[in-house]
N, C-alpha and C positions, 0 to 999 in steps of 0.2 A: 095455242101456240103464241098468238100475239099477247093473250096477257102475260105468259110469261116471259116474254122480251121486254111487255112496259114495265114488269117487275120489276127486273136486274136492272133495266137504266135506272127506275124508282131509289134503289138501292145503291147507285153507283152515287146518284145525283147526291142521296144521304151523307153518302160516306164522306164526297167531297167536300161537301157544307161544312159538315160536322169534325170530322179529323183536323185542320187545321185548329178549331177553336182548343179543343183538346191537348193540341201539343202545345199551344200559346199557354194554356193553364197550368199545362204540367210544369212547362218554363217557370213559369213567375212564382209558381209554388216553389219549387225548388231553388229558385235564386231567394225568397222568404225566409224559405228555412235555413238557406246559408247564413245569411244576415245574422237572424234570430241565435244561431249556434253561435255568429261569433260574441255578440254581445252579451249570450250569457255567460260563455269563457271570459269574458273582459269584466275584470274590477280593479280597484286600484282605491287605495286608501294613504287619507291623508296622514303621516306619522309626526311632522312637528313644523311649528312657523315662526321665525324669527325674524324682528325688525333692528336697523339699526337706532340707537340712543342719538339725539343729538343734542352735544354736548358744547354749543357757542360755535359749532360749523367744525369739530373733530367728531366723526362718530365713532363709538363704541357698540364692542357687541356684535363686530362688523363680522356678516357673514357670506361675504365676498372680500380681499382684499384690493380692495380700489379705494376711492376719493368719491365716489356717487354715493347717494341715500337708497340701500335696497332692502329688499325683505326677502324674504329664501322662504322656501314653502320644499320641504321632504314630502315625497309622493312615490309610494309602492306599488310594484305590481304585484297583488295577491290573487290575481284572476289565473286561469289554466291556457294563459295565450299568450305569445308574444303581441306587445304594441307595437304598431310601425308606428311612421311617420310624427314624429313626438312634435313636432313644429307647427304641425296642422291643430293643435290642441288649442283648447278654447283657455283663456285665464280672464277671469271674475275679480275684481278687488278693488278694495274701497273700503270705507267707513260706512256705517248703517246711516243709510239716506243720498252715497255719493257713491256706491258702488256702481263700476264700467267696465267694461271688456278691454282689458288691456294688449294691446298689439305685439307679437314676435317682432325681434329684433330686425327680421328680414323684410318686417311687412312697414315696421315704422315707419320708412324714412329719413332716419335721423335722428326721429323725434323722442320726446319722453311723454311719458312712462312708457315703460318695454318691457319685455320678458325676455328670457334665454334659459337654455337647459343645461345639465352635464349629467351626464351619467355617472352614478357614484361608484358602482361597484360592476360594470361590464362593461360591453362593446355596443348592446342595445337595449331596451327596456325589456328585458325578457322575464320568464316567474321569476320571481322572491327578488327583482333588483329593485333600486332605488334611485328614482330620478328626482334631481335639485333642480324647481325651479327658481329663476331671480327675478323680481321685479325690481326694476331698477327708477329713481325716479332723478331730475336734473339735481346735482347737489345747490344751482343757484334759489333753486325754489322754495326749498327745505331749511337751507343756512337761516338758524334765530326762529324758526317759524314753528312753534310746539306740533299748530296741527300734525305735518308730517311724522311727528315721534311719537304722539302719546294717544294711549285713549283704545279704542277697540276696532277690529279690524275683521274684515271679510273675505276670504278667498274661497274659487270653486275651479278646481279644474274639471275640465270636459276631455276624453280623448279622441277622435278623429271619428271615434265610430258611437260617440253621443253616451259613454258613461261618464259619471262624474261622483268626485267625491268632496264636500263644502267642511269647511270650520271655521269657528271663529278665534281669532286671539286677542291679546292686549298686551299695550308695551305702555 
């Protein structure tokens, strides 16, 4: 009789130990595989990259209409998932040897270079839309200055949950 009572406590003392660690795994398993699901529903490809010309401090080619020096980068959503929060997105660009993480308009400050987004064809980045990024850089910088116009060029967007798609162009 007494071993069988130090059993069950034996058994109870187990279960206590042991069950928590259990659910804690099962958790973190399952929040894994969310992750994992959503990333692999998330892709997005780069479709085209355009700078502006500068032509004596007029640019051409201009694909924003303003008075700044930017470049536009088209970015598709061809994954099986909507993207949120397009602003949390990472932007990469440069020239091969100067390329930096260039800052959202909201994070800048004020400052230059920046990005900003617009959705081309919906309300959010949802499948098959198309978001324009701008990189925008100060036009005092760039006025008479070739660097800013010419030559070959680096972009990588990341989106919030760590896909990215990179290309290069030349203007």
């Amino acid at each position: 009789m007494l071993l069988t009572i130090a059993g069950v406590i034996a058994a109870i003392a187990v279960m206590n130990a042991v069950y928590p660690a259990v659910t804690r795994s099962s958790s973190a398993l399952s929040s894994a595989s969310g992750t994992v699901d959503d990333r692999i529903k998330t892709n997005i490809s780069i479709v085209h990259s355009v700078g502006e010309r500068d032509t004596g401090g007029n640019y051409v080619d201009s694909c924003e209409a303003n008075t700044d020096f930017d470049f536009c980068v088209w970015v598709k959503n061809v994954g099986d998932t909507r993207i949120p929060a397009i602003d949390q997105s990472d932007v990469f660009f440069g020239q091969p040897g100067a390329i930096r993480r260039i800052p959202h308009e909201d994070d800048a400050g004020g400052l230059y270079p920046r990005w900003s987004y617009t959705i081309e064809n919906g309300t959010g980045w949802e499948v098959a839309k198309t978001v324009r990024f701008t990189i925008t850089f100060d036009d005092t910088v760039c006025d008479g200055d070739d660097t800013c116009s010419t030559g070959t060029y680096f972009v990588r967007i990341i989106t919030p949950n760590g896909v990215s798609s990179e290309a290069y162009f030349s203007m």
